[in-house]
DSSP file (Angstrom, degrees, kcal/mol; ACC not computed):
  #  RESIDUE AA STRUCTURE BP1 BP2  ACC     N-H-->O    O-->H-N    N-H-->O    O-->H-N    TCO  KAPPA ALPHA  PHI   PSI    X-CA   Y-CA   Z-CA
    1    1 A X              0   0    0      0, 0.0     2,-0.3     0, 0.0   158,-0.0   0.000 360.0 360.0 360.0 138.6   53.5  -65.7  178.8
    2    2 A X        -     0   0    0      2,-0.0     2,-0.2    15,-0.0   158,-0.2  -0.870 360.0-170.4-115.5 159.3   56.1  -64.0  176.7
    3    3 A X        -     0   0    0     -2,-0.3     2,-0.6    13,-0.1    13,-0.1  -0.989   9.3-173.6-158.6 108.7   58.9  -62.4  179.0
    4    4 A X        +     0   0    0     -2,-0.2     2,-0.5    11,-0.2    10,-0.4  -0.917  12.9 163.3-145.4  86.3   61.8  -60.0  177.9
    5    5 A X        +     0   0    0     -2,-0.6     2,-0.6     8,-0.1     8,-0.1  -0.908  14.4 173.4-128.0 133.8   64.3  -59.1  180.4
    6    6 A X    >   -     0   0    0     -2,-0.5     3,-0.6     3,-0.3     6,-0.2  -0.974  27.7-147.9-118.4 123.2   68.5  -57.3  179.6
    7    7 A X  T 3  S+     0   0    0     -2,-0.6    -1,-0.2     1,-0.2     5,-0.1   0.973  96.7  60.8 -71.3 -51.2   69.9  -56.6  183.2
    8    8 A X  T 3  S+     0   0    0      2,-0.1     2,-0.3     4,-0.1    -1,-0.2   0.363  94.6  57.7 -56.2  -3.0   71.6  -53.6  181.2
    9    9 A X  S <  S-     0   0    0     -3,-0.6    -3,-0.3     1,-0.1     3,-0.0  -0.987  74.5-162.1-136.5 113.0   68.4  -51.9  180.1
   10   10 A X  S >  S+     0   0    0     -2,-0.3     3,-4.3     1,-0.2    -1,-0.1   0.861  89.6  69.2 -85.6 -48.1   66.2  -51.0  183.9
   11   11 A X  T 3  S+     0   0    0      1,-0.2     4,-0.3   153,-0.2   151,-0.2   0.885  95.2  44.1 -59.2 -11.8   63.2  -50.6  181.6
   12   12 A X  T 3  S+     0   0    0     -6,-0.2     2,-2.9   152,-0.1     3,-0.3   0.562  75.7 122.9 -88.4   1.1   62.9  -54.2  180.7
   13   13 A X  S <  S-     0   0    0     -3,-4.3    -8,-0.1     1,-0.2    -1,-0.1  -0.352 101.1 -38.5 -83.6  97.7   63.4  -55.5  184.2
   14   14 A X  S    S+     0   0    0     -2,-2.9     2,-0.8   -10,-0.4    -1,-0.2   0.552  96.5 139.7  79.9   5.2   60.1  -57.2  184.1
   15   15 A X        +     0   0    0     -4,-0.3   147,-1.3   -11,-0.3     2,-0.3  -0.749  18.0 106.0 -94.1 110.8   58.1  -55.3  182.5
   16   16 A X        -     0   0    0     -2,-0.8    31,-1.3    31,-0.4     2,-0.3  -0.968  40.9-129.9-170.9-159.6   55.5  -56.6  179.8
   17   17 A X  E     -A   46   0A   0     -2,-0.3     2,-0.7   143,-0.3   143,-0.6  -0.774  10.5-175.2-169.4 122.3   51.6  -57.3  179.1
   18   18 A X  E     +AB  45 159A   0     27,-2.2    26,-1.6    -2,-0.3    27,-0.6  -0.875  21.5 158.8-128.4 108.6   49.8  -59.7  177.9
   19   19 A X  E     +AB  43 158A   0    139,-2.0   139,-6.9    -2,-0.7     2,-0.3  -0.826  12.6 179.4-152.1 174.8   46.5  -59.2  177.4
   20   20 A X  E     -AB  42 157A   0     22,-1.7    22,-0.9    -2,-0.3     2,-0.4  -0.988  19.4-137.0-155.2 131.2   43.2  -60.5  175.4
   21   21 A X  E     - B   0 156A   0    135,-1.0   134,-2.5    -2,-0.3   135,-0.6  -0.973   4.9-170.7-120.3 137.9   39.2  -60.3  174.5
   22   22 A X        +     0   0    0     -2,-0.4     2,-0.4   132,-0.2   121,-0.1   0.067  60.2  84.0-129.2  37.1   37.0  -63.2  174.1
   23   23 A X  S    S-     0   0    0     16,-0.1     2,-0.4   118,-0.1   132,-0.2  -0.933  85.9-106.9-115.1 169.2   33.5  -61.5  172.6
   24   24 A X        -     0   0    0     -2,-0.4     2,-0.4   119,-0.2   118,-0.2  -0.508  30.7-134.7 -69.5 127.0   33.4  -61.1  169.1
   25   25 A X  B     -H  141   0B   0    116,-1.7   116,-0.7    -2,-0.4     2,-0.2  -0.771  25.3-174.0 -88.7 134.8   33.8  -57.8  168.1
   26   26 A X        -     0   0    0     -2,-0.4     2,-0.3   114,-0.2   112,-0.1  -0.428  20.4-151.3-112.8-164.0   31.5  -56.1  165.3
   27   27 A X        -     0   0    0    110,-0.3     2,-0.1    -2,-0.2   106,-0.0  -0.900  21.3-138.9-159.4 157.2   31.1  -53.2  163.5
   28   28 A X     >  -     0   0    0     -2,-0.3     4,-1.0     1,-0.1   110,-0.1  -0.467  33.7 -92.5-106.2-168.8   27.5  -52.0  162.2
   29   29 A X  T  4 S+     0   0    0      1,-0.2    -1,-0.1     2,-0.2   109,-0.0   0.704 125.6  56.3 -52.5 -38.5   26.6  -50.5  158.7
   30   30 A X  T  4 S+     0   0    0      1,-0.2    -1,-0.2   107,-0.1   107,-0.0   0.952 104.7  53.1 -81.1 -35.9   27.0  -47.2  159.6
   31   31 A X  T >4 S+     0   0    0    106,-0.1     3,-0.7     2,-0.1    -2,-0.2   0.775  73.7 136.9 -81.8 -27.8   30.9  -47.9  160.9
   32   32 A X  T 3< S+     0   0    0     -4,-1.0   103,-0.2     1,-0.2    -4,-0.1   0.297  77.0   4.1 -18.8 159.3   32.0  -49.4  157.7
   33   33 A X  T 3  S+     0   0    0    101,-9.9     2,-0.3   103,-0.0    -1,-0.2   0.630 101.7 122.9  27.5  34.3   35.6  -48.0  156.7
   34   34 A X    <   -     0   0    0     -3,-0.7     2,-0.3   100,-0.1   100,-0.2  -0.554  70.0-114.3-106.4 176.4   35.7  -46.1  160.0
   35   35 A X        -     0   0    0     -2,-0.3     2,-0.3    98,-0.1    98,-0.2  -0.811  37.7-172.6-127.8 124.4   39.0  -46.9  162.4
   36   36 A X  E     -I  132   0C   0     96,-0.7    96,-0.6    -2,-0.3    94,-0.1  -0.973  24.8-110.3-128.3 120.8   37.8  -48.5  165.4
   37   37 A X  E     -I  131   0C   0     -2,-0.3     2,-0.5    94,-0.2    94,-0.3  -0.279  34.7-117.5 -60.5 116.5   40.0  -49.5  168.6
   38   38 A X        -     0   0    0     92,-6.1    -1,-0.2    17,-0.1    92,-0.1  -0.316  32.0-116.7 -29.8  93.2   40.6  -53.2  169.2
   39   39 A X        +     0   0    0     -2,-0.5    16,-0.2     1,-0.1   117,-0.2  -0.225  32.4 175.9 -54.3 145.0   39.1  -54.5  172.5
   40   40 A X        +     0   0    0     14,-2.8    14,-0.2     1,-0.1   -19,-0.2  -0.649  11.5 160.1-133.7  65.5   41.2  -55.8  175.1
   41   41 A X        +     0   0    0      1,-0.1     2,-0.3   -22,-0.1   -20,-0.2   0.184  58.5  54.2 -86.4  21.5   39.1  -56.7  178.2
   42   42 A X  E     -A   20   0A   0    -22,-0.9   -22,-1.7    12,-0.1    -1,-0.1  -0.714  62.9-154.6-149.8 146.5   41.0  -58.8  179.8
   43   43 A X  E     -A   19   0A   0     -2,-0.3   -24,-0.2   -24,-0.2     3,-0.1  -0.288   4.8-174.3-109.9 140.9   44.5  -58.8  181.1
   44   44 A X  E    S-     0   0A   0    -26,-1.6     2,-0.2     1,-0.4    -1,-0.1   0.801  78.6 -27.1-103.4 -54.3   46.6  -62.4  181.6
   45   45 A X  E     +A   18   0A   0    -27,-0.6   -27,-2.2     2,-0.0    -1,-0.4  -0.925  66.3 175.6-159.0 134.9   49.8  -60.6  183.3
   46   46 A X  E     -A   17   0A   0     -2,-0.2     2,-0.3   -29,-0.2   -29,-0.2  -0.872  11.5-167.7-162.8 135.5   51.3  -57.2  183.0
   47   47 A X  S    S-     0   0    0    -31,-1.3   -31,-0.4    -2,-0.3     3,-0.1  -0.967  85.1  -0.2-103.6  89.6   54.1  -55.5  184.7
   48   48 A X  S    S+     0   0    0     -2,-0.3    12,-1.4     1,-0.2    13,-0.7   0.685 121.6  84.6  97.6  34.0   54.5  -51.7  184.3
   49   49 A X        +     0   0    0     10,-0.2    -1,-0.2   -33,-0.1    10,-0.1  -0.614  49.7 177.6-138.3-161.0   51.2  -51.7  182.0
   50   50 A X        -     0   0    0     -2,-0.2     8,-1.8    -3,-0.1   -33,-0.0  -0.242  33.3-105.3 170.6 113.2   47.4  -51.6  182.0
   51   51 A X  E     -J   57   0D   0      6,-0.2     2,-0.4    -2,-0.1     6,-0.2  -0.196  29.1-168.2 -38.0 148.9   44.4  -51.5  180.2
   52   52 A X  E >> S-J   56   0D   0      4,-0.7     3,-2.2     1,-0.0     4,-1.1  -0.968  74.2 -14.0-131.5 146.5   42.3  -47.9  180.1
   53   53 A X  T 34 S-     0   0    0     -2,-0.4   -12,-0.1     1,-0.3    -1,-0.0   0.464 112.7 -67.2  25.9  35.0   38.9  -48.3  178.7
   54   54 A X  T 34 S+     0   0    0    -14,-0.2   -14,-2.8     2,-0.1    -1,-0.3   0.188 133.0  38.5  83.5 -11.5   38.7  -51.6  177.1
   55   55 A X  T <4 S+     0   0    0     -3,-2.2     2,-1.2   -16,-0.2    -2,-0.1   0.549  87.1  93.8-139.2 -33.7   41.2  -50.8  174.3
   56   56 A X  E  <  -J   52   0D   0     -4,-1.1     2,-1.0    73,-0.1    -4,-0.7  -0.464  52.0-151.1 -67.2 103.0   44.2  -48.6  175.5
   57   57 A X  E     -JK  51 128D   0     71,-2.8    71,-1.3    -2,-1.2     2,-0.4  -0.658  14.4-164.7 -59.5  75.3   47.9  -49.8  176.7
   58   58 A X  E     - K   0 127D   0     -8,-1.8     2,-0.4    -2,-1.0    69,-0.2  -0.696   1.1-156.4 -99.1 172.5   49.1  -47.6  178.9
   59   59 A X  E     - K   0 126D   0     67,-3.2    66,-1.1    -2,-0.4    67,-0.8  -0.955   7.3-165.8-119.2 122.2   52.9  -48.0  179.5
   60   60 A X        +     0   0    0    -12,-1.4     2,-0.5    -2,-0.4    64,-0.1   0.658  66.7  53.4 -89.7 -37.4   54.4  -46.7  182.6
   61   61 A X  S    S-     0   0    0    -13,-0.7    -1,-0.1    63,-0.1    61,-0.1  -0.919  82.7-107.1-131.9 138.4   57.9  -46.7  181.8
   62   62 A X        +     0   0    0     -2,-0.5     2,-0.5    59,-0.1    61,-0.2   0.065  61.6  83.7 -39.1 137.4   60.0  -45.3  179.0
   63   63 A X  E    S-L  122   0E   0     59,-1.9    59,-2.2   -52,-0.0     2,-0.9  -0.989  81.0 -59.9 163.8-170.2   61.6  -47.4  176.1
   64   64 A X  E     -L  121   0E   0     -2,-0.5    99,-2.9    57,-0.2   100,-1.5  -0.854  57.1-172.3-116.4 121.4   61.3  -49.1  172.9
   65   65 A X  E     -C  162   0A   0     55,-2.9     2,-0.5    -2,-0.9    97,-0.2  -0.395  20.5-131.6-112.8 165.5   58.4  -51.7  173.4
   66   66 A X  E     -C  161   0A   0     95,-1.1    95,-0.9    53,-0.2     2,-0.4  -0.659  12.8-161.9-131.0  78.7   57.2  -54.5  170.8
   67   67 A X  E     -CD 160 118A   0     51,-1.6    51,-2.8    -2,-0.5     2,-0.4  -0.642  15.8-179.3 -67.9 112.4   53.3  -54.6  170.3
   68   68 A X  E     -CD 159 117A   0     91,-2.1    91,-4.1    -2,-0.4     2,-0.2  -0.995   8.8-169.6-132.1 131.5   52.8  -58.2  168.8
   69   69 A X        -     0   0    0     47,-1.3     2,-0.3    -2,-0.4    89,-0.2  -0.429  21.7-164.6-114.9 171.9   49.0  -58.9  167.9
   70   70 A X        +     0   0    0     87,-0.4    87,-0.6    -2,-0.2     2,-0.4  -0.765  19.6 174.4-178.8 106.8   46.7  -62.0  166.9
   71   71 A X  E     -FE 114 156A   0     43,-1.4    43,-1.8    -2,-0.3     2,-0.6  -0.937  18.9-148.7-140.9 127.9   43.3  -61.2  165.5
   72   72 A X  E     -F  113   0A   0     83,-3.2     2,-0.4    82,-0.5    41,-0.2  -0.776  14.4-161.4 -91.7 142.6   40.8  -63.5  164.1
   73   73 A X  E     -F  112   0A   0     39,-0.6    39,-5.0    -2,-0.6     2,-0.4  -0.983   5.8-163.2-131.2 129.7   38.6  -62.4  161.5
   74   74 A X  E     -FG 111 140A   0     66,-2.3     2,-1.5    -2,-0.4    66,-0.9  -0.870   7.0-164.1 -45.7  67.8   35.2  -63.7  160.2
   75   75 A X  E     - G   0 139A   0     35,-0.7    64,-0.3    34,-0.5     3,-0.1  -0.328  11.5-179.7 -74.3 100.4   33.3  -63.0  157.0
   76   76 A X        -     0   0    0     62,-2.9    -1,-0.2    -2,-1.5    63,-0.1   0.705  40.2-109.5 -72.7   2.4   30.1  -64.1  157.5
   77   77 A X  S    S+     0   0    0      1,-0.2    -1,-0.1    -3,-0.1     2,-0.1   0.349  71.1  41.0  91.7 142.5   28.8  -63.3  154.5
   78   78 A X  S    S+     0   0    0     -3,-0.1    -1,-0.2    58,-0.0    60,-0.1  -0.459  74.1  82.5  87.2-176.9   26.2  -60.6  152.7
   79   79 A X  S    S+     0   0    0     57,-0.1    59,-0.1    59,-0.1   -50,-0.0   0.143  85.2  29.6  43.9-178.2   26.2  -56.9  153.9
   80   80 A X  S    S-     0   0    0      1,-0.2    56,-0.2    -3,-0.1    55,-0.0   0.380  75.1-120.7   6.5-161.9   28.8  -54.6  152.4
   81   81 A X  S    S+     0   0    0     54,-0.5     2,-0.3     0, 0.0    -1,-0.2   0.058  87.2  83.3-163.7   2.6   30.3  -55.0  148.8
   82   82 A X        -     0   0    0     53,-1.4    53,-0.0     2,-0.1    52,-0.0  -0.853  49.9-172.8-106.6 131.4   33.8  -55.3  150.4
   83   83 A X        +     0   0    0     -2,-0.3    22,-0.7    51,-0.1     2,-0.3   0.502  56.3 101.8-126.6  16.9   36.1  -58.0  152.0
   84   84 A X  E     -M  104   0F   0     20,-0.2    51,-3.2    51,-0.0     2,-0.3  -0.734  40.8-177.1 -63.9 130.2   39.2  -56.0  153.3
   85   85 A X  E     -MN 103 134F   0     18,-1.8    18,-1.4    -2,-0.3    49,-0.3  -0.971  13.1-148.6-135.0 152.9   40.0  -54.8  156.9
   86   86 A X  E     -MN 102 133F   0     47,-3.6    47,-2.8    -2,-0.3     2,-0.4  -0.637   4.1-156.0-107.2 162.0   42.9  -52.7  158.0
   87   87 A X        +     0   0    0     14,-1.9    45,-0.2    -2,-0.2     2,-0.2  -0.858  19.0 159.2-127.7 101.8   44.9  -52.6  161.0
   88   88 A X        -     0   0    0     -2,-0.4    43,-1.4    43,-0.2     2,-0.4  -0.506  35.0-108.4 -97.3-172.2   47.2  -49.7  162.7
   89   89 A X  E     +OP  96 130G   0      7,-0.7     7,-1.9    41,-0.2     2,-0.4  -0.926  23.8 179.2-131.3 152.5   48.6  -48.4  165.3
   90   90 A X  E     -OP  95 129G   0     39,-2.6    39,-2.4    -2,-0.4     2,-0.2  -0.997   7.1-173.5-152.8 123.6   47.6  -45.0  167.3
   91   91 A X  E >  S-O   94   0G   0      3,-1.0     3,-2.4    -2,-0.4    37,-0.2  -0.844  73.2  -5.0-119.6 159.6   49.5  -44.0  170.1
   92   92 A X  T 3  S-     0   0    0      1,-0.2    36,-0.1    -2,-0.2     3,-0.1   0.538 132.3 -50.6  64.7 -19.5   48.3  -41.1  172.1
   93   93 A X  T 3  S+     0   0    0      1,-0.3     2,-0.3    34,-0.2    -1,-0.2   0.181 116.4 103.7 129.5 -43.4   45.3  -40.3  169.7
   94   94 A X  E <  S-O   91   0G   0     -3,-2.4     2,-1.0     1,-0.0    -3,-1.0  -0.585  74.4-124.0 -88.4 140.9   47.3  -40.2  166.8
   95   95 A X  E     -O   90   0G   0     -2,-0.3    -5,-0.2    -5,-0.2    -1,-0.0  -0.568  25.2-136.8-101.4 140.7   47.8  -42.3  164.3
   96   96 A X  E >   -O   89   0G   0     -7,-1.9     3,-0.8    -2,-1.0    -7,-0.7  -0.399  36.3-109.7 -93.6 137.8   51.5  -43.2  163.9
   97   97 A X  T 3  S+     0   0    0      1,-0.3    -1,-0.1     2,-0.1    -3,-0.0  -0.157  89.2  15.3 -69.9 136.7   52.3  -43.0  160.1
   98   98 A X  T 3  S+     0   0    0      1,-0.1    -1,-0.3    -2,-0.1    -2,-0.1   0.819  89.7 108.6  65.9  39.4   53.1  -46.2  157.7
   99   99 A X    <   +     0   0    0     -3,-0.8   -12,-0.1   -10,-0.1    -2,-0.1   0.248  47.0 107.2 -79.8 -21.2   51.7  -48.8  160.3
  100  100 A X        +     0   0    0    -11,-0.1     2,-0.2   -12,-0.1   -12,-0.1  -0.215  39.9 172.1 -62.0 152.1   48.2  -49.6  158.0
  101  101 A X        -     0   0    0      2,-0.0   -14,-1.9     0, 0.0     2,-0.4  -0.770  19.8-149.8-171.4 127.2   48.5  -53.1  156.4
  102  102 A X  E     -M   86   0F   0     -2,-0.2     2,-0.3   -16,-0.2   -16,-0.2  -0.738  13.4-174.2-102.6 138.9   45.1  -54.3  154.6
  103  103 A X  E     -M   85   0F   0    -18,-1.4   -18,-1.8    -2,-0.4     2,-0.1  -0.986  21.8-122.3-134.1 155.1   44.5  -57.8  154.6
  104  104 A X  E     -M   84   0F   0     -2,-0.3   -20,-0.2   -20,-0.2   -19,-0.1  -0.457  12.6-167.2 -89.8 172.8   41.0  -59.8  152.4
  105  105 A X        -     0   0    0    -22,-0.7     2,-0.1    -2,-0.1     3,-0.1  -0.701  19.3-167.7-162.4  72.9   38.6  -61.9  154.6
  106  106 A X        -     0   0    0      1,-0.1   -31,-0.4    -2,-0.1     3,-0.2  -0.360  30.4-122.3 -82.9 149.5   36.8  -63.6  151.2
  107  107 A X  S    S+     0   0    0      1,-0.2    -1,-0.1   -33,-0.1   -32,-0.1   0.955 118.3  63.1 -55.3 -55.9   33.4  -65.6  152.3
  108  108 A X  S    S+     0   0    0      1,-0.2     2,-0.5     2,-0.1    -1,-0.2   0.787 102.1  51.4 -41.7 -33.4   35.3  -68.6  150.7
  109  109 A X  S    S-     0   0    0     -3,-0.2   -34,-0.5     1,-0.2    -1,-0.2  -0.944  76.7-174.5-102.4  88.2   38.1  -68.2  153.6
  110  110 A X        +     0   0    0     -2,-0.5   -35,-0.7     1,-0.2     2,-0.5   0.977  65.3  28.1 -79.3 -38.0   36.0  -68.1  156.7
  111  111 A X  E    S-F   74   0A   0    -37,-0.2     2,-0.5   -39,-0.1   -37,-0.2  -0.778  70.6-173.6-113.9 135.7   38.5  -67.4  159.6
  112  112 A X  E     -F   73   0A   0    -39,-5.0   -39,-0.6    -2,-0.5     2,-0.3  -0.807  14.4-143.1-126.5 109.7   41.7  -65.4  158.6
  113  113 A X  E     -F   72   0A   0     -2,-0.5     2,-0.6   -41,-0.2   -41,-0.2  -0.432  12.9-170.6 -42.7 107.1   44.6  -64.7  161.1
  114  114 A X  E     +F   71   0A   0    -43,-1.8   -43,-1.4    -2,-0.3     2,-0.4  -0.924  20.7 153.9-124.5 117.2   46.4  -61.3  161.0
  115  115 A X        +     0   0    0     -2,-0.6     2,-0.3   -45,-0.2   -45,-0.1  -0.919   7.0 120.4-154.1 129.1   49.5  -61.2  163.1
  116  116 A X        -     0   0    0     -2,-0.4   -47,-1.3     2,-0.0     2,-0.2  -0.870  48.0-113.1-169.4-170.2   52.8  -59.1  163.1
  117  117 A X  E     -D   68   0A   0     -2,-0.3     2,-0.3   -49,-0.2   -49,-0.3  -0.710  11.0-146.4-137.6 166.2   54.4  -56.8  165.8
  118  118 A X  E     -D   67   0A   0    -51,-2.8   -51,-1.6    -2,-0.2     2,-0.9  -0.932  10.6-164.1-119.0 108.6   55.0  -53.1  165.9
  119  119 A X        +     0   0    0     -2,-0.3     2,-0.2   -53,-0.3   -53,-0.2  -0.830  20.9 163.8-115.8 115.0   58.0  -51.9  167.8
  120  120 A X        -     0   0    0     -2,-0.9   -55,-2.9   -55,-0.2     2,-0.7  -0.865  45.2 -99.1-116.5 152.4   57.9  -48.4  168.6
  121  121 A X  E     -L   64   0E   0    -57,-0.3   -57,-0.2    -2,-0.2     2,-0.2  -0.676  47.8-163.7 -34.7  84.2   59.7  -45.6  171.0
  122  122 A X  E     -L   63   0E   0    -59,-2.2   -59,-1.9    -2,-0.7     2,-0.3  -0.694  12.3-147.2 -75.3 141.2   57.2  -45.0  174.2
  123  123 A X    >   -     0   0    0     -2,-0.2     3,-1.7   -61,-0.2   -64,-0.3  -0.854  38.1 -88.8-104.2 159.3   57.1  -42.3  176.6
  124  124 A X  T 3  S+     0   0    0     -2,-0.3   -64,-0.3     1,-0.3   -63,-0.1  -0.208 122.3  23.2 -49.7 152.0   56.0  -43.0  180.3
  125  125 A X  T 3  S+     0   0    0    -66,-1.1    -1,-0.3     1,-0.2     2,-0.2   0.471  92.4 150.9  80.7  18.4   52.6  -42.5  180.5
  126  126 A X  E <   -K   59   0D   0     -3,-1.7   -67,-3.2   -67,-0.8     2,-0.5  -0.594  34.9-145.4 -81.1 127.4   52.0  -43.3  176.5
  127  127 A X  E     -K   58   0D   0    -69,-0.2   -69,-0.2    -2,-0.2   -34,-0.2  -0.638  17.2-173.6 -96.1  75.3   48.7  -44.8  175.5
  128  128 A X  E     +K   57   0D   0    -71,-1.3   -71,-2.8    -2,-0.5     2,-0.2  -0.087   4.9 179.4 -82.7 155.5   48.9  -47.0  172.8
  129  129 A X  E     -P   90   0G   0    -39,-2.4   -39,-2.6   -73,-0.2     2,-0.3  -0.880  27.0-129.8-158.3 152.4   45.7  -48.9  170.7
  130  130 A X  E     -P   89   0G   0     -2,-0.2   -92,-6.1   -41,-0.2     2,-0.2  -0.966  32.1-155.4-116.8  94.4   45.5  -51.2  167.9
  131  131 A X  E     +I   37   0C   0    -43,-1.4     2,-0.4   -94,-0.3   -43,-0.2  -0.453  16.1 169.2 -41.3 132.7   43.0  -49.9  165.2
  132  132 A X  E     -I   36   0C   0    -96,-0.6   -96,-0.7   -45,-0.2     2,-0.3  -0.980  12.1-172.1-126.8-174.0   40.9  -51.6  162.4
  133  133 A X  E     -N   86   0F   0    -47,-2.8   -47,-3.6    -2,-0.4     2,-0.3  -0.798  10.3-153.3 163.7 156.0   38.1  -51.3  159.8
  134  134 A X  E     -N   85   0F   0     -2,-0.3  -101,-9.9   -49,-0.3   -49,-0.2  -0.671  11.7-144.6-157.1 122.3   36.5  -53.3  157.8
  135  135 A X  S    S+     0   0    0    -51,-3.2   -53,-1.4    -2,-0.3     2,-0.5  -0.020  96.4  47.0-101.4  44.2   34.6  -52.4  154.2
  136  136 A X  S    S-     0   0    0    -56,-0.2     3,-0.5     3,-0.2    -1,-0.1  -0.836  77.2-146.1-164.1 143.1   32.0  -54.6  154.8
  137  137 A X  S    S+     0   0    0     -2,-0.5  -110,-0.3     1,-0.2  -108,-0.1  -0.060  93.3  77.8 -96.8  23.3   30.1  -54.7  158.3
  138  138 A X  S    S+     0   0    0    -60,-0.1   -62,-2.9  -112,-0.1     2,-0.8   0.453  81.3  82.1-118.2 -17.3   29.7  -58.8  157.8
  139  139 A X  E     +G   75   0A   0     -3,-0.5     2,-0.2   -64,-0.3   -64,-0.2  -0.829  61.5 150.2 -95.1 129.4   33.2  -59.1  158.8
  140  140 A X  E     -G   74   0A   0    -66,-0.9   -66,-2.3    -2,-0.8     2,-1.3  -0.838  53.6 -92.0-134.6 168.0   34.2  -59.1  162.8
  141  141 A X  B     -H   25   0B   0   -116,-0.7  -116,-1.7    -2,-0.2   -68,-0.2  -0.729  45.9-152.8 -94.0  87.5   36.5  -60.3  165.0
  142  142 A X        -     0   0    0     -2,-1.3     2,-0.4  -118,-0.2  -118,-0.1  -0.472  12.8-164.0 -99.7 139.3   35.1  -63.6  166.2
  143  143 A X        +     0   0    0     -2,-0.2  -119,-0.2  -121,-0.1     2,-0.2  -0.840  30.2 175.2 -87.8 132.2   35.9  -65.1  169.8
  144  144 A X  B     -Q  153   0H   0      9,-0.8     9,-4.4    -2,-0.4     2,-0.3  -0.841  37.0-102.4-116.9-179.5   34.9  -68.8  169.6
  145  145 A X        -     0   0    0     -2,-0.2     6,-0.1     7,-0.2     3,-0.1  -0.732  47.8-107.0 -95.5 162.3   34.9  -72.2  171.6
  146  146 A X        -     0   0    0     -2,-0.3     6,-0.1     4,-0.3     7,-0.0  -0.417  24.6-161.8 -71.6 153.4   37.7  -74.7  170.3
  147  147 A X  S    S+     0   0    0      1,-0.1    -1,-0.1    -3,-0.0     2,-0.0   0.893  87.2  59.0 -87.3 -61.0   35.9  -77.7  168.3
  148  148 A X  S    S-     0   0    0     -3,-0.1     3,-0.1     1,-0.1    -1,-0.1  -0.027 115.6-101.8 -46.3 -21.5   39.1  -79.6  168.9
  149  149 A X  S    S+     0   0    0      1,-0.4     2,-0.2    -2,-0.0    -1,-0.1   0.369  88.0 101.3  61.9   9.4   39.6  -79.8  172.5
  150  150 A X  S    S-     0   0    0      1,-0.1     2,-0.5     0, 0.0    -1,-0.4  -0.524  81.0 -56.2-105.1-165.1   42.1  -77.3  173.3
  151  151 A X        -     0   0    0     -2,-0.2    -1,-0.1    -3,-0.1    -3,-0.0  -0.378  59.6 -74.2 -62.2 114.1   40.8  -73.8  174.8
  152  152 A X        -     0   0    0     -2,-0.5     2,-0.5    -6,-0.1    -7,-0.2   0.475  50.3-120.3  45.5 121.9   38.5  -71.2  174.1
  153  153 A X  B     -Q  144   0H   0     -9,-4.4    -9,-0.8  -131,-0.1    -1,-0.1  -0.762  18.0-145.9-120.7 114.1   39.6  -68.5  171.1
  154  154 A X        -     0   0    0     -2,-0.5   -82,-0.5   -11,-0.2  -132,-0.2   0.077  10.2-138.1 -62.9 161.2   39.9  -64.8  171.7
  155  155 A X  S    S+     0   0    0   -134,-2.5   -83,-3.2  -132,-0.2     2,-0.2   0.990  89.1  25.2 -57.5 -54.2   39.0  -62.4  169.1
  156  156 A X  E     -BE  21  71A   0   -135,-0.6  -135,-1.0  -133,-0.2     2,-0.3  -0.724  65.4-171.3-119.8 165.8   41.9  -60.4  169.8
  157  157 A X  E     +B   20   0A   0    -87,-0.6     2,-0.4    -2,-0.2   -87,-0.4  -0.866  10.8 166.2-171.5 119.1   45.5  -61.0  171.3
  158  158 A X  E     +B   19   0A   0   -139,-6.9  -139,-2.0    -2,-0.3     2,-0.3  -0.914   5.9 170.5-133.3 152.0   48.0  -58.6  172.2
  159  159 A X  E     -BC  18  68A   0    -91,-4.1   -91,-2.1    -2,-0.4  -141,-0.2  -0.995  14.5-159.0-143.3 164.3   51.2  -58.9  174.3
  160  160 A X  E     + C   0  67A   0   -143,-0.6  -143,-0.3    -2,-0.3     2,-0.2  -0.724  12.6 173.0-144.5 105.0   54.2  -56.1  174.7
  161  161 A X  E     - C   0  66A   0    -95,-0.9   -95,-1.1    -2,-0.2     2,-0.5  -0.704  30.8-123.3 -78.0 126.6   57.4  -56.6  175.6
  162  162 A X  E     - C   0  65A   0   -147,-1.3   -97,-0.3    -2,-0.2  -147,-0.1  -0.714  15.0-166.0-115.1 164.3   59.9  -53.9  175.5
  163  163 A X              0   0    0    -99,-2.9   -98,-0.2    -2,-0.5    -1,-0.2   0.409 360.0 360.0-109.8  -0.9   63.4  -54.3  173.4
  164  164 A X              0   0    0   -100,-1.5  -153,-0.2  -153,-0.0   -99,-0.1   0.263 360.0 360.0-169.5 360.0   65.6  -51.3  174.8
């Protein structure tokens, strides 16, 4: 669990969220190149946070927070004529400007890892979600079991910490 605390700052006392999904996520034909919320059904630890409706963070107390993400993506091949999906971030409803970042998912590359952070300004009661979409409906965001021996792999992986 990652764990962020400044005794000078009351919002970071203890406050953070770590949280996770382990189905595969799709998209159909029709969704192609639509924005769709990342699921997060299940929660590891969170202090002054919460899921809402399978995709939503809300954050309880004001501050400047650090959304750091992990998402696997599949191409399984066939359907759409595309191998990009993009990812933002939409707090509230909206989506907060210059956050998109397109990454390829080629057939040749079956699992590709997309991971970086956002750190934005929240207000109490702020509902933040992690977006994507996909030109081809043959790429998803697949949970598997480890081959290897270590654990389980979610689709998605989010934690938030906040930094003042």
């Amino acid at each position: 669990m990652l764990y962020y605390w400044n005794p000078r700052h009351p919002a970071s006392q203890g406050k953070y969220g770590s949280f996770y999904d382990t189905q595969t996520q799709r998209i159909t034909a029709l969704q192609e190149s639509q924005g769709l919320p990342v699921k997060l059904r299940t929660t590891a630890a969170a202090d002054g946070m919460s899921i809402v409706s399978d995709s939503k963070i809300k954050i309880q107390y004001p501050g400047v927070y650090d959304f750091q993400f992990s998402f696997q993506f599949h191409n399984i091949g066939g359907g759409g004529s595309g191998t990009n999906v993009e990812i933002w971030l939409v707090v509230n409803g909206n989506q907060i400007s210059d956050t998109n970042t397109r990454v390829t998912v080629n057939t040749n590359s079956p699992y590709v890892v997309s991971a970086w952070d956002f750190i934005v300004p929240i207000e109490a009661g702020d509902e933040v979600e992690i977006y994507w979409a996909s030109d081809n409906y043959k790429i998803e965001m697949t949970a598997a079991s480890s081959t290897m021996g270590g654990p389980n792999i979610p689709s998605s992986i989010v934690t938030v910490i906040p930094v003042a």
